[in-house]
C-alpha positions in Angstrom: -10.0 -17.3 -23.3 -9.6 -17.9 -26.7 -7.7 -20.7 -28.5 -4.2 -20.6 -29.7 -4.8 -22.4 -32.5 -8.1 -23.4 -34.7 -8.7 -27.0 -35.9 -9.1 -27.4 -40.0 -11.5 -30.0 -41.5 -8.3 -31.9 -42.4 -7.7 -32.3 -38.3 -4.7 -30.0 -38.6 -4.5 -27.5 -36.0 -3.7 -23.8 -37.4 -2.3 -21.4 -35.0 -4.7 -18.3 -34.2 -2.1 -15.9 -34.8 0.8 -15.5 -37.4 3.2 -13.6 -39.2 2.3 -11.8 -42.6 4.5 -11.6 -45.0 3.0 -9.6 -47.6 5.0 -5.8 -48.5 7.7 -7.6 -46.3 10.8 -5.9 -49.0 13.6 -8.0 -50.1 16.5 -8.2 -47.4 13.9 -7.4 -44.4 11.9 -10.5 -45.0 14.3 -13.0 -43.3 15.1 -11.7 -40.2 11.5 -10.7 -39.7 10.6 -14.4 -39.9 13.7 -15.8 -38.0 12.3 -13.1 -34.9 9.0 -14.0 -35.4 10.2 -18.2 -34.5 12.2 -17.1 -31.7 9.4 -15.2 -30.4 7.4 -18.3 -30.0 5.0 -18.1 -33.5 4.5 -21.2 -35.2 2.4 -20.0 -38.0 4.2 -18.0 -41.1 2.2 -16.8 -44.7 3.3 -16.6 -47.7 2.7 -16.5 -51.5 4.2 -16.6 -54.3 3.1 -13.3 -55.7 4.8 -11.8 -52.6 7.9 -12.5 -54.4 9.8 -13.3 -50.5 9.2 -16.7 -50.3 13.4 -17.7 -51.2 14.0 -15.4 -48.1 11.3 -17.1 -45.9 12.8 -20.2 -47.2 16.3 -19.3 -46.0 15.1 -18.3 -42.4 13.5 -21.1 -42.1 16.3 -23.7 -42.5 18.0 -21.5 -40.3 16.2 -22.2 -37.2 15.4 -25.7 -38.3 19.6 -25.8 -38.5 20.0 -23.9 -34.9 17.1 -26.0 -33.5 14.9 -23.3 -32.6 11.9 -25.8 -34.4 11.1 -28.5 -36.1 9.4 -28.8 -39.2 6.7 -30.1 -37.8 6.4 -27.7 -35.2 5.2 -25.0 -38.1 2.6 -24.5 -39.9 3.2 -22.3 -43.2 1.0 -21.3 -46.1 1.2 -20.4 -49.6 -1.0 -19.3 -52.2 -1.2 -20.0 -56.4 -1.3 -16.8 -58.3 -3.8 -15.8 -60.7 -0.9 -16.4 -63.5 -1.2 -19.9 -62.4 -4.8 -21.3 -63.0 -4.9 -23.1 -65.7 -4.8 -26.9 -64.3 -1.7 -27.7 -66.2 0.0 -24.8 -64.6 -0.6 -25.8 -61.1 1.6 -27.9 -60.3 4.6 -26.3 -61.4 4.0 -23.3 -59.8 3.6 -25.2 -56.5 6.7 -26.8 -56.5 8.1 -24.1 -57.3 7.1 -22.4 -54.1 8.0 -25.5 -51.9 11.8 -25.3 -53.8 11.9 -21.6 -52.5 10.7 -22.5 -49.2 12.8 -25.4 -49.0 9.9 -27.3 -47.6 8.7 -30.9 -49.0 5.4 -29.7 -47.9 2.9 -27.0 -46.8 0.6 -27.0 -44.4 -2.2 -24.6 -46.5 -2.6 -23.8 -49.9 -4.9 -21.3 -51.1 -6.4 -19.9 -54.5 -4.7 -16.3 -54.0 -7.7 -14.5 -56.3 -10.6 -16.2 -57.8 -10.1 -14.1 -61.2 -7.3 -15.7 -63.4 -5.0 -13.4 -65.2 -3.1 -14.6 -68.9 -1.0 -17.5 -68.2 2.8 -16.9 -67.8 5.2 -16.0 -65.9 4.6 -12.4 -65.6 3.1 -11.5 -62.6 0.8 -8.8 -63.4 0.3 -8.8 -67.1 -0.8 -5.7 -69.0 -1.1 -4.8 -72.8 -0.1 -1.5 -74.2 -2.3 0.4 -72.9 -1.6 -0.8 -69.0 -5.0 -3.0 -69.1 -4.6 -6.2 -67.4 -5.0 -9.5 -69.0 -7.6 -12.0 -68.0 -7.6 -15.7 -68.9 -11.7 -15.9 -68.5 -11.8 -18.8 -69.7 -10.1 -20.8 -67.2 -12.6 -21.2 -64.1 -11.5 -21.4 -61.0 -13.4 -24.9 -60.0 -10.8 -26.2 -62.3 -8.2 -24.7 -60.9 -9.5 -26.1 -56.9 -9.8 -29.6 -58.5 -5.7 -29.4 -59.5 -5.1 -28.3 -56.0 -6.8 -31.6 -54.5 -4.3 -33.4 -56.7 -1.7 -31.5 -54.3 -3.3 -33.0 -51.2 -3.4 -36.4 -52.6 -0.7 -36.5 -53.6 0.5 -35.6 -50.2 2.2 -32.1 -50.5 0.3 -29.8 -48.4 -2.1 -30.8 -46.1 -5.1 -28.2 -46.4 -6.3 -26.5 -49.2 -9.0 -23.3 -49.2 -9.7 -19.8 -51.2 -8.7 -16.6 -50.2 -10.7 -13.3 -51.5 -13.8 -15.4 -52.6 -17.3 -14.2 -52.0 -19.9 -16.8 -50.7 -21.2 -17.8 -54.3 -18.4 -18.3 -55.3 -17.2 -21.0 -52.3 -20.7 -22.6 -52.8 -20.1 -23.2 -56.6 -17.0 -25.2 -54.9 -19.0 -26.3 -52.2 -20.8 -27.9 -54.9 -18.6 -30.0 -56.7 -17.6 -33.6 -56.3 -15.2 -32.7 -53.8 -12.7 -34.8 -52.3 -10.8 -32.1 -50.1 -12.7 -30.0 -48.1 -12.7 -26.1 -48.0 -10.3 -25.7 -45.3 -9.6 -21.5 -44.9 -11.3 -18.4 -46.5 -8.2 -15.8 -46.4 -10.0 -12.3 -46.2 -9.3 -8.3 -45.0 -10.7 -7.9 -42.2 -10.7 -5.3 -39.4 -13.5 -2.8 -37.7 -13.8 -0.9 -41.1 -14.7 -4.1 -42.6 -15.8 -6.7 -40.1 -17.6 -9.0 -42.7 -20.5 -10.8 -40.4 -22.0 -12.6 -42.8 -18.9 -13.9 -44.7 -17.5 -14.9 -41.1 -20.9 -16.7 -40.3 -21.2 -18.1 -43.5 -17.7 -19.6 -43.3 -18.4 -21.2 -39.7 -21.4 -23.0 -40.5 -19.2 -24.6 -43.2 -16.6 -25.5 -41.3 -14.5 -23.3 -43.1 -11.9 -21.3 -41.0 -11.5 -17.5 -41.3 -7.9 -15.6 -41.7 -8.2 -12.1 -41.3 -5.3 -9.9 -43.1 -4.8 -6.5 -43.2 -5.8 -6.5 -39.8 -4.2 -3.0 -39.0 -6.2 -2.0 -42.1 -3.0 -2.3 -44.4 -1.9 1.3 -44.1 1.2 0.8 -46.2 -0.6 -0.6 -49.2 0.8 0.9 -52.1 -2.4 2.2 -53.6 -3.4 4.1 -50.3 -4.5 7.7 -50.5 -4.1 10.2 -48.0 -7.7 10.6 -47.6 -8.6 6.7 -47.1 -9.8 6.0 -43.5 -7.1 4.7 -40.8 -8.8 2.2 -38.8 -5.5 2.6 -36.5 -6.2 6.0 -35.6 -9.8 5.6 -35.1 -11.2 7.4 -32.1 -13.0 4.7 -30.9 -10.0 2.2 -31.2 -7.4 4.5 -29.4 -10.1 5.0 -26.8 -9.8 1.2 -25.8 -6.6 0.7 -26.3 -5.8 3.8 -23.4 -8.0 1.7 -21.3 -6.3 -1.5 -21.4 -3.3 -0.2 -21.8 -2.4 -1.5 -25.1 -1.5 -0.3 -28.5 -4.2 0.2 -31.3 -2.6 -2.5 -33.4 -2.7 -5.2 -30.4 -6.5 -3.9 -29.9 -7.2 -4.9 -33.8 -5.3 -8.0 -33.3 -7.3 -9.0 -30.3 -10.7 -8.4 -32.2 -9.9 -11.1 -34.6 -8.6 -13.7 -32.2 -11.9 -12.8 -30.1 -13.7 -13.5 -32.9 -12.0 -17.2 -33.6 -10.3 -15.6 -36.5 -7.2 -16.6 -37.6 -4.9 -13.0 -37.6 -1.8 -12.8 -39.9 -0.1 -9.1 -39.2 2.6 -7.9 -40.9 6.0 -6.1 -39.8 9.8 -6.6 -40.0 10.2 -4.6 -36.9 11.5 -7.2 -34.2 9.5 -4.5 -31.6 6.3 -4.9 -32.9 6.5 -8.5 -34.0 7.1 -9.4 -29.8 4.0 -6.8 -29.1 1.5 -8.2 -32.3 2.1 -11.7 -30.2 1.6 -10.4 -27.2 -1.7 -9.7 -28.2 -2.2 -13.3 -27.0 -2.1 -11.9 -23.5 -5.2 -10.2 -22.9 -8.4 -10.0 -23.9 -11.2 -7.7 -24.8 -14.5 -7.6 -23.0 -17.6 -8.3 -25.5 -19.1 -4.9 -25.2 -15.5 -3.9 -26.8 -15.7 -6.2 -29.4 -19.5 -4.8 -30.0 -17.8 -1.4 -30.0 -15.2 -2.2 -32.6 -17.8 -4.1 -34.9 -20.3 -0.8 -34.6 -17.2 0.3 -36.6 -18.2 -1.1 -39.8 -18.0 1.0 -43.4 -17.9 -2.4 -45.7 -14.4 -0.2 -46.3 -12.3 -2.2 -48.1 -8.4 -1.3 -48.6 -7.7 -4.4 -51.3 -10.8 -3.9 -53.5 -8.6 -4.4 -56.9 -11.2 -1.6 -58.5 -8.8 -1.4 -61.5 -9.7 -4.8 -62.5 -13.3 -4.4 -61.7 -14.3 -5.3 -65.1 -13.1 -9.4 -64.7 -16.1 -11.6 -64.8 -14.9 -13.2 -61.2 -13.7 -10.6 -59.3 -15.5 -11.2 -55.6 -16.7 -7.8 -54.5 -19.3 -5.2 -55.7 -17.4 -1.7 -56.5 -16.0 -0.2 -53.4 -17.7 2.5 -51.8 
């Protein structure tokens, strides 16, 4: 049986499953993440590009008030935006997430993107012509050694990447580090089952989180002709068989993995039945089945900014 939870080189225990947050639209947000507690999960992400966090923040003092949980009894991340860098910016962008979240900590913090955008507090900054703005210049071992400060200082507990490629952890793995590479945030799902990133990560110690683990099919930029890893006939095939939906099947594959698994939804229906994904398992031959699924298929490739001397994967096929 797999674990509920995953121990991070910090000694922190991460719970196996929890609730994503990104596309989560204003006003949906907080009472997706106030069912998700009283469901029973203890793990919530976030980021501050998501631009939800004031609403996560507001349901969870509202079960901390109705003593659903304990602060301690969660574990939440966030993540610094590519806006945010430069060292000097760090900081302020931090705190400003915990002030949303009205938290005096995080439990993870992650480097969103490895490719820094023009500093500011514009999002997703474009010239004239709709190209986006790099800062190149800023490098993104900088920008981990600012988030140690964070841990030192004693505001979040674990720090790690999310959407790096493997050179790009070992050039972190090669600094001077004080804080360990805790997490490696990545899609993942049969389409893109990333072996070698996942075996890489493990022999680091580092912890994988899979997301987009339905495949993301409500990505903005999705085409009607992109693969649906959801409707797959392979995946529909085992979930008949156990009786289970596809999304719970995906779920499963992760957790059977040792992957941490972040889904997605404000529907209070399929938050109860992404948990209950707990309650089974899948027999290895399954899991074999679902990583014979493999196109290297990404659905968050960022091809329009392609051109950025650190974006993490080759063009997407």
């Amino acid at each position: 049986m797999a674990k509920n939870a995953l121990r991070l080189q910090s000694g922190a225990l991460m719970p196996i499953i929890g609730l994503g947050t990104w596309q989560s639209k204003p006003g949906e947000v907080e009472n997706a993440v106030k069912a998700a507690i009283s469901m029973g999960y203890r793990h919530i992400d976030c980021a501050r590009a998501y631009q939800n966090e004031g609403e996560v923040g507001t349901a969870l003092k509202a079960k901390f008030d109705d003593g659903t949980v304990k602060r301690e009894d969660l574990f939440i991340t966030s993540k610094l935006w590519n806006t945010y860098h430069h060292p000097d910016d760090v900081m302020k962008s931090f705190q400003d997430s915990l002030e949303l979240l009205g938290l005096d900590y995080v439990d993870l913090y992650l480097i969103h993107w490895p490719m820094a955008y023009k500093r500011g507090d514009v999002m997703f900054p474009k010239d004239d012509n709709g190209k986006f703005l790099y800062a190149e210049d800023i490098p993104f071992t900088d920008t981990w050694k600012a988030l140690e400060e964070l841990v030192s200082k004693g505001l979040c507990k674990s720090i790690g990447v999310s959407n790096f490629n493997q050179q790009q952890i070992e050039q972190i793995l090669a600094m001077p580090n004080k804080v360990p590479v805790a997490v490696n945030q990545i899609e993942l799902h049969p389409y893109l089952t990333q072996e070698p990133m996942v075996e890489f990560c493990k022999s680091k110690g580092i912890v994988v989180t899979a997301y987009s683990p339905l495949g993301s099919p409500q990505r903005p930029w999705v085409k009607e002709t992109d693969p649906s890893v959801m409707d797959d006939p392979i995946v529909v095939e085992i979930a008949n068989r156990y009786k289970k939906s596809p999304a719970q099947v995906l779920i499963r594959f992760a957790v059977e993995r040792g992957i941490v698994v972040i889904p997605k939804s404000v529907t209070p229906s399929r938050i109860q039945a992404n948990f209950e994904s707990m309650n089974f398992e899948l027999k290895p031959e399954d899991v074999r089945l679902l990583l014979n699924l493999n196109k290297n298929y990404r659905g968050c490739a960022l091809e329009w900014i392609f051109d950025h001397k650190d974006h993490p994967f080759a063009v997407a096929s």
